[in-house]
Structures are given as structure tokens and as C-alpha cells.
C-alpha positions in Angstrom: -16.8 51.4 -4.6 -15.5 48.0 -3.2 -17.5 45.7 -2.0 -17.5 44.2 1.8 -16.4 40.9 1.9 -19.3 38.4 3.5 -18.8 37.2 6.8 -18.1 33.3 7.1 -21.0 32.0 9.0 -21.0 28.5 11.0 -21.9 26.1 7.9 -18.7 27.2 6.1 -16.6 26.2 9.5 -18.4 23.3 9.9 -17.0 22.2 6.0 -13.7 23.1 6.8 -13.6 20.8 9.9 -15.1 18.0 8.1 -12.9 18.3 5.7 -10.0 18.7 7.4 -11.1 15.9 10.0 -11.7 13.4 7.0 -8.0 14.6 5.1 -6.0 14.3 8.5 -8.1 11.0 9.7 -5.3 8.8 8.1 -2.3 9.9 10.0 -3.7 8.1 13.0 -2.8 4.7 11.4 0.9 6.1 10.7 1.8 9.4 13.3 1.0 9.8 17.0 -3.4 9.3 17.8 -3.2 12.1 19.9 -1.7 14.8 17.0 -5.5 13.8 15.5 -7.3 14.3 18.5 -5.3 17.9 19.1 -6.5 18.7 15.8 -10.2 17.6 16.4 -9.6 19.8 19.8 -8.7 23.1 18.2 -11.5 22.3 15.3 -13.9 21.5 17.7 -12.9 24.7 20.0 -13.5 27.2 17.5 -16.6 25.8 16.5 -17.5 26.6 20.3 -16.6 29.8 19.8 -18.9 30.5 17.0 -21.8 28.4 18.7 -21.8 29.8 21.9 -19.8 33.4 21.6 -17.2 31.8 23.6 -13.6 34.3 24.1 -11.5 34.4 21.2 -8.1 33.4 21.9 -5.7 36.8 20.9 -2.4 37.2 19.2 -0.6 35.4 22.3 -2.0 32.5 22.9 -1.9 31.6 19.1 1.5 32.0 19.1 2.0 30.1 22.5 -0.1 27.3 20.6 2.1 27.5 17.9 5.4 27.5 19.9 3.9 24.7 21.6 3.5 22.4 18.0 6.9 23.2 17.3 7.9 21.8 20.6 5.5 19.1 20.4 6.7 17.6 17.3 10.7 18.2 17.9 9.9 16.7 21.3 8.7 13.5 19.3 11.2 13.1 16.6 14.3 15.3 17.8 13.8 17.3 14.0 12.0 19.4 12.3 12.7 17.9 8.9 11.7 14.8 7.3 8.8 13.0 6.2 7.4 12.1 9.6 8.3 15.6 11.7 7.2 17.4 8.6 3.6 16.4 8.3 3.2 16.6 12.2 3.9 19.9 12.2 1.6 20.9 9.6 -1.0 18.8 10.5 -0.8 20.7 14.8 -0.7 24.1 12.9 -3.6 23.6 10.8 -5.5 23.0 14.1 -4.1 26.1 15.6 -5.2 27.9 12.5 -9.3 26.9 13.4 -8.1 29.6 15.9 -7.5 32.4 13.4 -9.8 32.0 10.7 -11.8 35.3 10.1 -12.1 35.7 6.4 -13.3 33.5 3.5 -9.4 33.8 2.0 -8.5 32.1 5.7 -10.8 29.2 4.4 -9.5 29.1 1.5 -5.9 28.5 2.6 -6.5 26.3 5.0 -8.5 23.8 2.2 -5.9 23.9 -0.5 -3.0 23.2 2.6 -5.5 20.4 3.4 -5.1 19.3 -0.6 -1.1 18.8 0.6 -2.3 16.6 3.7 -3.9 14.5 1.5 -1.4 13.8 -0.8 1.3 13.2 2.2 -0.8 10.2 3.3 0.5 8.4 0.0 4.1 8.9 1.9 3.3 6.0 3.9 1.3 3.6 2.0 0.5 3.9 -2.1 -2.5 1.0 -1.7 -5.5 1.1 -3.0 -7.9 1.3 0.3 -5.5 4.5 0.7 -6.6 6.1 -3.5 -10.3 5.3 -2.6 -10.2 6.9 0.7 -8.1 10.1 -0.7 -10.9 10.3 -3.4 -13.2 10.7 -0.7 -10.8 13.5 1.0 -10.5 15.4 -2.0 -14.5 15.1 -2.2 -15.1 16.7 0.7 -12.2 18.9 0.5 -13.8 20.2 -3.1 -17.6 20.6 -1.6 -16.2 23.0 1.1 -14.0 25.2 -1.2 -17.5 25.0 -3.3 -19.2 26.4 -0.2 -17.3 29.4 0.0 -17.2 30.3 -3.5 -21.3 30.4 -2.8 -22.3 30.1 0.8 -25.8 30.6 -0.2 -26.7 29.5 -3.2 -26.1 25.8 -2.7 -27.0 23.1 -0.6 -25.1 20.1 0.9 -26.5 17.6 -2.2 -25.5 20.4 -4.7 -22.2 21.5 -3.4 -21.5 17.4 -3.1 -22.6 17.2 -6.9 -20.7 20.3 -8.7 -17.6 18.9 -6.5 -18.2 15.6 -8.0 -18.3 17.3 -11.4 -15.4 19.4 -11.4 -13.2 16.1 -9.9 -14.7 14.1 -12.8 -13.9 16.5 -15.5 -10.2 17.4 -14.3 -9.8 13.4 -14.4 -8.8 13.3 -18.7 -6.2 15.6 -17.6 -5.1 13.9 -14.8 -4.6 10.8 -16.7 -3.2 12.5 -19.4 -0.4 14.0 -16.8 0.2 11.2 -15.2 0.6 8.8 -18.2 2.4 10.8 -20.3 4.5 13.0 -18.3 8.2 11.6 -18.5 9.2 8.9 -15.6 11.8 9.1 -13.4 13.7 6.1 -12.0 12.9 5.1 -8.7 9.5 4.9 -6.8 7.2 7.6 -6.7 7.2 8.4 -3.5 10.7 7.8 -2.8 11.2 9.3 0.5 13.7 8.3 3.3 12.2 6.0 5.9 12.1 7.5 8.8 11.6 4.1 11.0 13.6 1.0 11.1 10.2 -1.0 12.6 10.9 -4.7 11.7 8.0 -6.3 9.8 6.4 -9.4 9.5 8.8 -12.0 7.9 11.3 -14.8 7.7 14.7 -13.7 9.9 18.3 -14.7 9.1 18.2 -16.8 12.4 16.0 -20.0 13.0 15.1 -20.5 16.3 12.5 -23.5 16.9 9.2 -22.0 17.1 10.2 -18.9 14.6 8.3 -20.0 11.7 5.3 -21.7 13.8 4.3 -18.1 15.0 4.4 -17.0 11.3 1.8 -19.7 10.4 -0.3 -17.5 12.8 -0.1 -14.7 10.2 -2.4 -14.6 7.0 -0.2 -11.1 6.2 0.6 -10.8 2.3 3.9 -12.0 1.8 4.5 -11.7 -2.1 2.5 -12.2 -5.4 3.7 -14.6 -8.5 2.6 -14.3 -12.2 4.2 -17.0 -14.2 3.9 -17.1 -18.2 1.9 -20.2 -18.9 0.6 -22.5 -16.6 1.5 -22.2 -12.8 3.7 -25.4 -11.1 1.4 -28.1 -9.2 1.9 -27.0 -5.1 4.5 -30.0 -4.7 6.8 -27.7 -6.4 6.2 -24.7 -5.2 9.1 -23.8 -3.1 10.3 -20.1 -2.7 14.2 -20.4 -1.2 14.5 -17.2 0.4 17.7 -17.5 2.8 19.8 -20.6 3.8 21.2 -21.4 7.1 24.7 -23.1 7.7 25.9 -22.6 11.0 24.3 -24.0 13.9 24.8 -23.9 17.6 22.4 -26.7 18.5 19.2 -24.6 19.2 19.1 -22.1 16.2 20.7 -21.6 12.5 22.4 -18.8 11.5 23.7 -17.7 7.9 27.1 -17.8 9.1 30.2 -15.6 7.5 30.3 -15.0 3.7 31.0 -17.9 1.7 31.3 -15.7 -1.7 29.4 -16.2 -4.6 27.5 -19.2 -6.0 28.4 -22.6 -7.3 27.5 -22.9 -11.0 23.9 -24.4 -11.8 23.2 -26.1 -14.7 19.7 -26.2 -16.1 18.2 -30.4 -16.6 14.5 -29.1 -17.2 12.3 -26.7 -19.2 12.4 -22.9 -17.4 9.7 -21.1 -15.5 9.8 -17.4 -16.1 7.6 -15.1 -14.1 7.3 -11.9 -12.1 7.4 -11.2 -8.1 5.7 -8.5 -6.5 7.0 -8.5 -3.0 5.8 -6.9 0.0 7.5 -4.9 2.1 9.6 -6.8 4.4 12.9 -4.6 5.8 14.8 -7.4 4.6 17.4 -7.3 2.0 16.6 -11.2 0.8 14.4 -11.8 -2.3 12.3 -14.9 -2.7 12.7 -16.8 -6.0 11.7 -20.2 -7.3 14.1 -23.5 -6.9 16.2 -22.1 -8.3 16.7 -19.0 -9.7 18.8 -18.7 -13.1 20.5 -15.0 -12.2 19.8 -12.2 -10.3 17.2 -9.3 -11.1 19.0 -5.2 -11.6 20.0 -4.6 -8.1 20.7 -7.9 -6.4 23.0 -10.6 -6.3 23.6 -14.3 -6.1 24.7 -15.5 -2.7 26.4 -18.8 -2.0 23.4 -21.2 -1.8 21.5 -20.0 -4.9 19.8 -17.1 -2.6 19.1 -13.3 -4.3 20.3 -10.4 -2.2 18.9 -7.1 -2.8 21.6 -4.1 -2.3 19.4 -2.9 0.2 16.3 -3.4 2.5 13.3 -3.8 1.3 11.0 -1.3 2.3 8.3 -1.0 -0.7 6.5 -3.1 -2.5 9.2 -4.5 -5.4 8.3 -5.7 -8.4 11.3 -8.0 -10.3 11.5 -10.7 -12.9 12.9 -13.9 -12.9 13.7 -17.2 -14.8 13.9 -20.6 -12.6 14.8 -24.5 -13.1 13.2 -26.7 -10.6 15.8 -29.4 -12.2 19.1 -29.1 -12.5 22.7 -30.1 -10.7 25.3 -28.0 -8.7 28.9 -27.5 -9.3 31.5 -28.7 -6.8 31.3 -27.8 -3.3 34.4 -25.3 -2.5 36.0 -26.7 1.4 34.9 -23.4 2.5 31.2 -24.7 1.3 32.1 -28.6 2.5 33.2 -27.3 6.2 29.9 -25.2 7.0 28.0 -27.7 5.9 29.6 -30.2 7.8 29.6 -28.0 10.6 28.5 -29.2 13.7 28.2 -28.2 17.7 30.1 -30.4 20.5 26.5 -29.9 22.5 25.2 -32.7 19.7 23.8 -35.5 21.7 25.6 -39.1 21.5 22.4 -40.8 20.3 22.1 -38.7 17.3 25.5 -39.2 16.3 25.3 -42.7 16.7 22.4 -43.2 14.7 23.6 -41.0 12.3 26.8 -43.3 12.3 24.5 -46.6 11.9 23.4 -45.1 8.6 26.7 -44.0 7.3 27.8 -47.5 7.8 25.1 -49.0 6.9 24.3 -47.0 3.5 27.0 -44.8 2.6 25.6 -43.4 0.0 23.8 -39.5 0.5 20.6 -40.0 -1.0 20.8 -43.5 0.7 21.4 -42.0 4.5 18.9 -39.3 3.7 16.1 -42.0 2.8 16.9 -43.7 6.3 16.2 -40.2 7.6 12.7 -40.0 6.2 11.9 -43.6 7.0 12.4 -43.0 10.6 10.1 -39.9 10.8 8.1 -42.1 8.5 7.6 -45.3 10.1 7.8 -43.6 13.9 5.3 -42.1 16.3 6.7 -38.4 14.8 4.0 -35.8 14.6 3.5 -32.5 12.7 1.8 -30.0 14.8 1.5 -26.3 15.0 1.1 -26.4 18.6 4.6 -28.1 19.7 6.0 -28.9 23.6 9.0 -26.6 23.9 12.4 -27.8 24.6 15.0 -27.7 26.8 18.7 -27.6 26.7 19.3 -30.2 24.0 16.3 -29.6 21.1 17.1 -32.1 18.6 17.5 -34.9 21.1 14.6 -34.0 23.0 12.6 -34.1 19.7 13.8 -37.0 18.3 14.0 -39.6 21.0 11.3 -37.3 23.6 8.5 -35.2 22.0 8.6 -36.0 18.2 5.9 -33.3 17.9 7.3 -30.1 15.8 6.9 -28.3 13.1 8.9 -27.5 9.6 11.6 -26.3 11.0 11.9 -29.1 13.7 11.9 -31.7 11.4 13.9 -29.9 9.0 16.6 -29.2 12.0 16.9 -32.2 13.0 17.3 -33.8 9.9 20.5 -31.8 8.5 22.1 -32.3 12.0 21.8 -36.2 11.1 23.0 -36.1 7.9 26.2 -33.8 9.1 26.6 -36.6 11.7 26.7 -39.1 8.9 29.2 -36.9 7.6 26.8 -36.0 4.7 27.2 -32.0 3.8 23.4 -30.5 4.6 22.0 -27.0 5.2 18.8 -26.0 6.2 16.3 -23.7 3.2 13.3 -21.0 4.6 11.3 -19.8 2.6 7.7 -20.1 1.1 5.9 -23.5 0.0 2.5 -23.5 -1.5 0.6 -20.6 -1.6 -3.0 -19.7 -3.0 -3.6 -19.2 -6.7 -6.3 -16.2 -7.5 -8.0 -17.6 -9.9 -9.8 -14.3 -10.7 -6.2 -12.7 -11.6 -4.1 -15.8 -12.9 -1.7 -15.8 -9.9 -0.3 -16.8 -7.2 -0.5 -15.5 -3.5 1.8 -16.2 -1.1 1.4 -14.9 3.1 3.5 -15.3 6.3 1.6 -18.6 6.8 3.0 -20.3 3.9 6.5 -19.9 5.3 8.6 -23.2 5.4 11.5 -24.8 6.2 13.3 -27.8 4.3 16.9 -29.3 3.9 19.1 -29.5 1.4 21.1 -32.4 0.9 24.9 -32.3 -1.2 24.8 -35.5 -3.5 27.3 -36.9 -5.7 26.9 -36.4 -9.4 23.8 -34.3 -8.4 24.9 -31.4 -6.4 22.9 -29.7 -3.9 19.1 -31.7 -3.6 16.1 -30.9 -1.8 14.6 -33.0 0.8 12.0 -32.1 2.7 11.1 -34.1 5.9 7.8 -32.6 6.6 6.5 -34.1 3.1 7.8 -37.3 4.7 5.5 -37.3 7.8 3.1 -34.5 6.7 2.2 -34.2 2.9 -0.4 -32.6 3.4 1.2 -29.7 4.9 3.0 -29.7 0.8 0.0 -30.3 -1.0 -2.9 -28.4 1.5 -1.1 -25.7 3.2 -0.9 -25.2 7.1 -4.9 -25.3 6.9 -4.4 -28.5 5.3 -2.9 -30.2 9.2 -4.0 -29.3 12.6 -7.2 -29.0 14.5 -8.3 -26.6 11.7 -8.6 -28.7 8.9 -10.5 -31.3 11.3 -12.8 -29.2 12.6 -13.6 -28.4 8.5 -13.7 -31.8 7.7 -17.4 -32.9 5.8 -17.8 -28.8 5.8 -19.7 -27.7 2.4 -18.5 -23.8 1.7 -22.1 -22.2 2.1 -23.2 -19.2 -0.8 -22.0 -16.3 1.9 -18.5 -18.1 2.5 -18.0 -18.8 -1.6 -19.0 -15.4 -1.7 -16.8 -13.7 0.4 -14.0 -15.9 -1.2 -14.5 -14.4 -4.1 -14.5 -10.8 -3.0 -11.4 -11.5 -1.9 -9.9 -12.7 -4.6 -11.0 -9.8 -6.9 -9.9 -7.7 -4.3 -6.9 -9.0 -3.9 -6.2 -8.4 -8.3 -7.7 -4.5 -7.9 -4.8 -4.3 -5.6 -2.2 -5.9 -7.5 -3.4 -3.6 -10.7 -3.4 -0.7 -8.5 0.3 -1.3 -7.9 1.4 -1.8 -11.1 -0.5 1.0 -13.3 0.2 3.3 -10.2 2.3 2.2 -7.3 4.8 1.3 -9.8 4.1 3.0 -12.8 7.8 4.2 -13.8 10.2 4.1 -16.7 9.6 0.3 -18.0 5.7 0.4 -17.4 5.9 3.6 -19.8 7.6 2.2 -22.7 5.3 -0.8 -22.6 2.2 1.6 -22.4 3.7 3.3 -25.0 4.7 0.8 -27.2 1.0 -0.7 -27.3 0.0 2.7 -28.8 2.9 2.2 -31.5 4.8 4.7 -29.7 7.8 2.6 -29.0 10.8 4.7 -30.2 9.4 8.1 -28.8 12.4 10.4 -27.5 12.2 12.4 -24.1 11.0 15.5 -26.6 8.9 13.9 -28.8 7.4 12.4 -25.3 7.1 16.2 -23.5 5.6 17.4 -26.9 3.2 14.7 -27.3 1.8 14.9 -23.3 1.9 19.3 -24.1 -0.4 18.6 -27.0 -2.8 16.3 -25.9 -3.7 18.6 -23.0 -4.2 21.4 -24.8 -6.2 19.4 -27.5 -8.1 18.1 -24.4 -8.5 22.4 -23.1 -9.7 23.0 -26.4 -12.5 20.4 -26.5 -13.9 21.0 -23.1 -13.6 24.6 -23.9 -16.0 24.5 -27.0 -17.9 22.5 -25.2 -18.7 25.3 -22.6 -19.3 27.6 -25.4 -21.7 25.1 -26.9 -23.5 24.0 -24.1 -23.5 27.9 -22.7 -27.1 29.0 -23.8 -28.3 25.5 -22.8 -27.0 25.1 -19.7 -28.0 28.0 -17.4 -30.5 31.6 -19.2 -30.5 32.3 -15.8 -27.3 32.7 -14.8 -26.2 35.0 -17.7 -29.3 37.1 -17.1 -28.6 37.6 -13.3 -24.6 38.2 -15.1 -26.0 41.1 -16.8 -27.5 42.9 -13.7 -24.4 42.4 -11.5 -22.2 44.0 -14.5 -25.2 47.1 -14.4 -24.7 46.8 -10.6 -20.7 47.3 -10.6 -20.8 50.0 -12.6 -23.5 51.8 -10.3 -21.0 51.5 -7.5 -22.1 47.5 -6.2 -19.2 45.0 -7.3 -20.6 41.5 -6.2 -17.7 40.0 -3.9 -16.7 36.8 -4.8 -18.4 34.3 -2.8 -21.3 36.8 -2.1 -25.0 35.0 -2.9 -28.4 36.9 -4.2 -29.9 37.9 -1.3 -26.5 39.3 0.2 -26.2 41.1 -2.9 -29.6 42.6 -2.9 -29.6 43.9 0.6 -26.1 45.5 -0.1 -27.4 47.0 -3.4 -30.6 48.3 -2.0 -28.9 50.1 0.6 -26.5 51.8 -1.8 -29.6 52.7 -4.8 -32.8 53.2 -2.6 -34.4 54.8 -5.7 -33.9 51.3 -7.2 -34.6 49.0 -4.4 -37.9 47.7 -6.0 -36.3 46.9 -9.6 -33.8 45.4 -7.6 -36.0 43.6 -5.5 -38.1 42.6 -8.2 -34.7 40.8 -10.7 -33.3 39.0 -7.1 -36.7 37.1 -6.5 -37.1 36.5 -10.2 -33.3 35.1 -10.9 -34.1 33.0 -7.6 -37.5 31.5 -9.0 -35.6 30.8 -12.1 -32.7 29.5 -10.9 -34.0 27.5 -7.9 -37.9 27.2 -7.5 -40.3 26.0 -9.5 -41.0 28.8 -11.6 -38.2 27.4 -14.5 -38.5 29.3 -17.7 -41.9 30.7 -16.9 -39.7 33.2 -14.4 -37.1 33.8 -16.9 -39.2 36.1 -19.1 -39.6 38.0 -16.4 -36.1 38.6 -15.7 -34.8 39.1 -18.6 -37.5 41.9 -19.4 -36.5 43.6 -15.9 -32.6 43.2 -16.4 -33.0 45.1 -19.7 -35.4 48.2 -18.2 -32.6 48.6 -15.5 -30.4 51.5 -15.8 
């Protein structure tokens, strides 16, 4: 006789919705906020129809509901397909199926599809706030499918605790999986981007002002590891792009001026490893100056990397750097843009540009003269500068004299091309915070700068950097080093809480950066090295599938004894109650799957009423046992009355 399937009662649809709430939560960071509030709608309308007998919606209106996510979602991204249109659409028609759930195997579907929601978070972000939270998911996610497997044998704290278990001991071969199984090239979750949002970063164009409203931002901008000790701040400059062509008002990069000049190394190298945030830009940071290209980039004219496309992951890629060295010759491609000049220039720059030539005629000499006179002058570094008007250089040096990096920095290449001195203006990063916790250093969007470089005979391209001139402290301190913020901390002792929360950060900051590189960015390279510290190092693709086949099965095996082991020990109960439900099957009373004790009873009293009091009698026994007080002193009982029933 088969056996009626129970009846999902409220509790059960009340852990779906959690569930499903907590799994699709996320998506409101990344996907439209009203796709989750939809989805709490539909879960929270068929809870109303459970609570309050409310009318079930029929075959029609699901399918209007469903016609309507379809619609819904195409209306938002003009596809079905792709990352973005793909999890919308799942994510409306698991909230229109709340409205069709009737049987536990309904449940049950709905759960493992919200195993796949999960998992499609990690589409957008691989950090590891986003792992922690997904732990949770798949927490809560586990506990309901736990429910249904025994809607009345367990409480919350219990289903919460064998959830917990059966996550913990699936983790060895998890690990084991993920470790082992052979890497592809690429990122893990290599998927198209489906937006072209701009993110927070230094732009191929500097207009005055760009770079003062990225001191606002404390944003991530990349992490450096260097072997050995890391370089004092002083030297601490990141080139990212550099800037020719100028119309008076902003800097450009100007047209392709082909590859590199030669450098050659003066000084001992500094080799160490970027990770780099996301930025939608193709340019890669590198310390003054880079000694060659990572895989996938190239040298541009001005010592800058160049990635072959857009960064829009975190990317990981070693380097090798000199902070001294010379420059080849300068090609008269190279000479003219850097020589390059606006009519709009103001007479009063170029003659005091001219007083220097004459004056000096040496670079280094005319570039000096330049940093006296922001030196010795009323010239002010601020973060909060006047704007300008039609002619910014003049106005700032003979008017305001109140700027930031990139006004100084601006100003100063546009005097030494009036002295007929080849100059270009340098962004990038200068500074940055070392985590002392991790060995490392941390560069954000506030560390950006803005210098000039400076062509000089014999030497080649030099740095100068006239902010060091009337700021140092913005070289050696940071932007928190200048400005009404480091006066207002002046004589301020960093209390317990403060060094505390310092601290926090830091660590937090390295569980990140871990995070990314033993699973953001576990791929090929990572798994030789893991590999190779096991003495694995010449392992082929075989030997590799081989090896991961048989350390899973050797880890099935172990836990499999150990269930055999721990068998008698673990639960008398259980395997008496087993007993009686095999006696009842073959009487006619199959226990359904997710069926409990009671259920069970009632069903098989009403099928054997000449056996309703044995039956009676082993249900309230196996429940003492199992779940009162009564512990072994019930099992006797039970045992004795499972073996007189026929």
C-alpha cells in the first residue's frame, strides 16, 4: 500500500521564505531593489494564504505572473541571456513559485534552485564579506531542506545543528575538490560584464580638481607585497599614466608615441607583487619604474604598463622595479609633445620661464628655480582650492597659489616647456599605508598624486615633484598629513577603542587579501606552488585527476567506517524505531519520507486497529527514548515491544 505523502504545514513555508529571503538578500546590492521586494511580496502572499485561508491564485494567474517576469526582466535589460537578465529571471520565478507550492517535493526544488542563487551572488563579487555571508545562506538553506526531511521530529536549534554538521563534514571534500581538481586559465567566475559603470580611479584626462575629489575617497585602490623590506614613503611613487598634451586647463595622453625609451638600471631592484582592484581601466600601476611588462600588458612610451584590456577584477601580477636609473634618447616625436604648448599660455609665465632659461640654462638648474619660487612664495597646498577661470595656470601662479598636486604639478611642466625644457606631467599613487599585520602595503583613491617629470641631459627622464617642494608632508604623511584634518589631530593620543579598531582593520584587510589569493585567484600558478610544497611539483594533468579521484574516495571510505563504528553508539533508538517501520511496511504502512512518529502512528493505527495499542505503546516509547528524559531507561522497553510485534 503506498503511503500518503504529509501535508506541508506553515513552519516548513516559513523556512523556505527565510531561506530564500536570506539567499536572494544580496542581489539588492547588484540587480534592481524592487526584483527583492517582488520576491518578499509573493513569499509573503502565500504565507497569507496559509495564515488566513486567503484564495489561491489558479493556473491563470500563475502564468500571467510568470508572463509578467519574463516581461519584467526583458523590459530591464532588452535579453533574456546573460549574467544579469539570467539571475533576474530566476530570482521573479522563484517568488511566483511561493504561489504553487503544494507538496514537500515543491519544497524541495525550490531550496536546491535557491543553492544556484547563492552561488550566482559570487558572479558579482568573490570577497570575503560575500563567502561568510553565502555560509550563512547555505545554513539556512540546509536547516529548511532538514525540516522537510522531518517536519516533526526536530526543532529550530536541532535542525540549525544537524545543518551545521552535514556542512562541516562535506567541507574535507570540498577542499579536496577545490584544491585538487585541475585549474583552468582565467578567473573563476569569468563571465562577461554586463555593465560598462566607471569606477573609482585615476582618468586619462587631468582636469584641475580631478584628483582633489579622489582624496575624498578612502576606496581600495591596490595592495603591494615586496620581497624584503618595503621603500621609506619618499619613494613610494606608483606611475600609473602620463600626460603630454595640454590645452591649458587639462592634460591629456595625447596620440601614440610607440613604445618605450630604453631604461637602464643605476640601483639595486625591488621585486614584488600587485593585487589591483578593479578599476575599468586598462593602465596598471607599477613602481618608478618598472623593468618590463607582466603576461598580458605592455610598455607604453613613458615607462607606463598597459593591460590588453580593462580591468574589471581584482588582478594579481608581478613586477621588478629600479627607483634609479637613466632614459635613452628622447625620439622628436617624444621632444615635440613634451615641448608642447597652448597659444592660450599667459605672457607672464612664459617670461618668467624665459628669465630662467637665460638665467640657468641648465634643466635640473631651471627646474630648481621652479621649486624655489613655490618654495620661498606665499604658495599653499590645500585640498580645498578657489577654482579658476579662463586662464588656470596664471591665475594660480600670480592669483590664488592655493592648489593641490595636480596644480602645482601643472603649472610646473608648463614652466619648464616655456623654458624650452621637455616635461610631462605623472598620476598615479604616492604613499600609501603599510599593514603591518600582513607585511604590506595599501594603497586607496586618496593616495592618488600628481608629479612632473623633467628630460635631463646625461640623465634622461627625472622626477620632480613640486608638492614635496611646498608640502612634504603631503610625501612623507599622506593627504591626512596637510589640511584642517591633521590640525584638528594635532596633540591627539590614539585612545584603546581607536588602536583597537585600527587593528581590526588591518587584520581585516590581510583575511581579505588571503581570501583572494587561496580563492579569488586560486588558478593554474597558485596550484603548482600548492603542489609543489607537498613535493608534488612535476605531477601531470593524469597523475593530478588520479591523485584528487583517490583522495576522495580514501576520504568516502574513512567517514564511511566511521558511521559503521560509531553506528551502535550513536543512536539504539533509531535502529529500534528502524525495525518497527520495516515490520510496518510489510503490514501494508510504508513510512513516507519526511513523515515523523506521531504521523506514522495515527496512519498505522488506522490501517491495523487490532494493533493500535502495540503500536501506540513502541511510538511513545521510541519518543521517550529518543527525545524526553527517559534515555536508555525507555529503550528496554522498546526494544522488548519491537521484538513481540508481528
Amino acid at each position: 500500500m503506498r503511503a500518503l505523502e504529509p501535508v506541508p504545514d506553515r513552519a516548513a513555508l516559513l523556512s523556505l521564505a527565510v531561506a530564500g529571503t536570506v539567499a536572494v538578500a544580496p542581489y539588492a546590492l547588484e540587480l534592481p531593489i524592487w526584483l527583492v521586494l517582488l520576491f518578499l511580496a509573493f513569499a509573503l502572499w502565500r504565507y497569507a494564504i496559509e495564515r488566513w485561508s486567503l484564495y489561491h491564485p489558479g493556473r491563470t494567474l500563475r502564468y500571467a505572473l510568470t508572463g509578467l517576469a519574463v516581461a519584467l526582466t526583458f523590459q530591464q535589460y532588452h535579453t533574456l541571456l546573460g549574467r544579469d537578465a539570467g539571475l533576474m529571471l530566476l530570482i521573479a520565478l522563484l517568488g511566483v513559485k511561493f504561489l504553487e507550492l503544494k507538496r514537500y517535493r515543491d519544497y524541495w526544488v525550490s531550496a536546491f534552485l535557491f543553492y544556484l542563487v547563492i552561488l550566482g551572488a559570487f558572479l558579482y563579487e568573490q570577497s570575503l564579506a560575500l563567502g561568510l555571508y553565502a555560509l550563512v545562506a547555505v545554513l539556512a538553506n540546509t536547516a529548511a531542506l532538514v525540516h522537510f526531511a522531518a517536519p516533526d521530529e526536530l526543532n529550530l536549534g536541532a535542525r540549525l545543528r544537524l545543518a551545521s554538521g552535514l556542512i562541516f563534514r562535506a567541507l574535507p571534500l570540498m577542499l579536496l575538490l577545490y584544491f585538487l581538481f585541475p585549474r583552468l586559465h582565467g578567473a573563476l567566475w569569468a563571465l562577461p560584464d554586463d555593465s560598462s559603470q566607471a569606477l573609482t580611479g585615476l582618468d586619462d584626462t587631468m582636469q584641475l580638481g580631478d584628483i582633489n575629489h579622489l582624496a575624498e575617497s578612502s576606496d581600495l585602490a591596490m595592495r603591494v607585497a615586496f620581497e624584503g623590506e618595503i621603500p621609506a614613503r619618499r619613494d613610494r611613487y606608483f606611475r600609473a599614466l602620463v600626460l603630454w598634451e595640454t590645452d591649458g586647463r587639462s592634460w591629456r595622453r595625447g596620440p601614440a608615441l610607440g613604445d618605450a625609451a630604453e631604461m637602464v638600471p643605476r640601483g639595486p631592484p625591488w621585486r614584488y607583487e600587485v593585487v589591483l582592484e578593479p578599476s575599468n581601466r586598462r593602465w596598471l600601476p607599477a613602481l618608478d619604474l618598472p623593468f618590463g611588462p607582466p603576461p598580458q600588458a605592455r610598455v607604453r612610451a613613458g615607462f607606463t604598463l598597459e593591460h590588453r584590456e580593462a580591468v574589471r577584477e581584482r588582478l594579481r601580477y608581478a613586477l621588478t622595479s629600479f627607483m634609479r636609473y637613466t632614459t635613452g634618447e628622447l625620439t622628436e616625436r617624444e621632444r615635440a609633445a613634451a615641448l608642447q604648448l597652448p597659444d592660450t599660455i599667459s605672457p607672464r609665465a612664459r617670461a618668467l620661464a624665459k628669465e630662467w632659461a637665460t638665467e640657468h640654462g641648465d634643466a635640473r638648474e631651471i627646474a630648481n628655480a621652479a621649486l624655489t619660487l613655490f618654495r620661498r612664495e606665499a604658495f599653499v597646498y590645500t585640498l580645498t582650492p578657489p577654482p579658476l577661470g579662463a586662464d588656470p595656470v596664471d591665475e594660480f601662479l600670480f592669483g590664488t597659489r592655493r592648489g593641490f598636486c595636480e596644480h602645482y604639478a601643472a603649472a610646473f611642466v608648463t614652466l619648464m616647456r616655456a623654458a624650452n625644457v621637455p616635461a610631462r606631467v605623472v598620476t598615479g599613487y604616492q604613499g600609501g599605508e603599510v599593514n603591518e599585520a600582513g607585511g604590506y602595503l595599501m594603497l586607496r583613491q586618496q593616495d592618488a598624486h600628481a608629479w612632473a617629470e623633467v628630460w635631463v641631459a646625461g640623465t634622461g627622464w627625472t622626477r620632480f615633484d613640486p608638492t614635496a617642494a611646498i608640502a612634504p608632508e603631503r610625501v612623507e604623511l599622506g593627504t591626512l598629513g596637510v589640511g584642517p584634518i591633521a590640525d584638528s589631530l594635532q596633540g591627539i593620543e590614539i585612545g584603546i577603542f581607536e588602536r583597537g579598531w585600527l587593528t581590526t582593520r588591518l587584520y581585516w584587510d590581510l583575511a581579505n587579501l588571503s581570501w583572494y589569493r587561496w580563492v579569488s585567484d586560486f588558478g593554474p600558478e597558485r596550484q603548482r606552488e600548492l603542489l609543489a610544497a607537498l613535493g608534488l611539483e612535476r605531477v601531470s594533468l593524469r597523475g593530478l585527476l588520479l591523485l584528487m579521484m583517490t583522495a576522495v574516495l580514501a576520504v568516502a571510505l574513512l567517514y564511511a567506517l566511521w558511521l559503521a563504528r560509531n553506528r551502535e553508539r550513536l543512536d539504539p533508538a533509531q535502529r529500534a524505531y528502524a525495525r518497527f517501520c520495516r515490520k510496518l511496511a510489510r503490514a501494508g504502512v510504508a513510512r513516507a519520507p519526511a513523515e515523523g512518529p506521531v504521523a506514522l502512528a495515527e496512519r498505522a493505527m488506522a490501517h491495523l486497529p487490532d494493533k493500535r495499542a502495540a503500536i501506540d505503546a513502541i511510538t511513545k516509547s521510541y519518543v521517550a527514548a529518543r527525545y524526553g528524559s527517559g534515555g536508555r531507561i525507555a529503550l528496554s522497553p522498546l526494544r522488548r515491544a519491537v521484538r513481540a510485534f508481528r
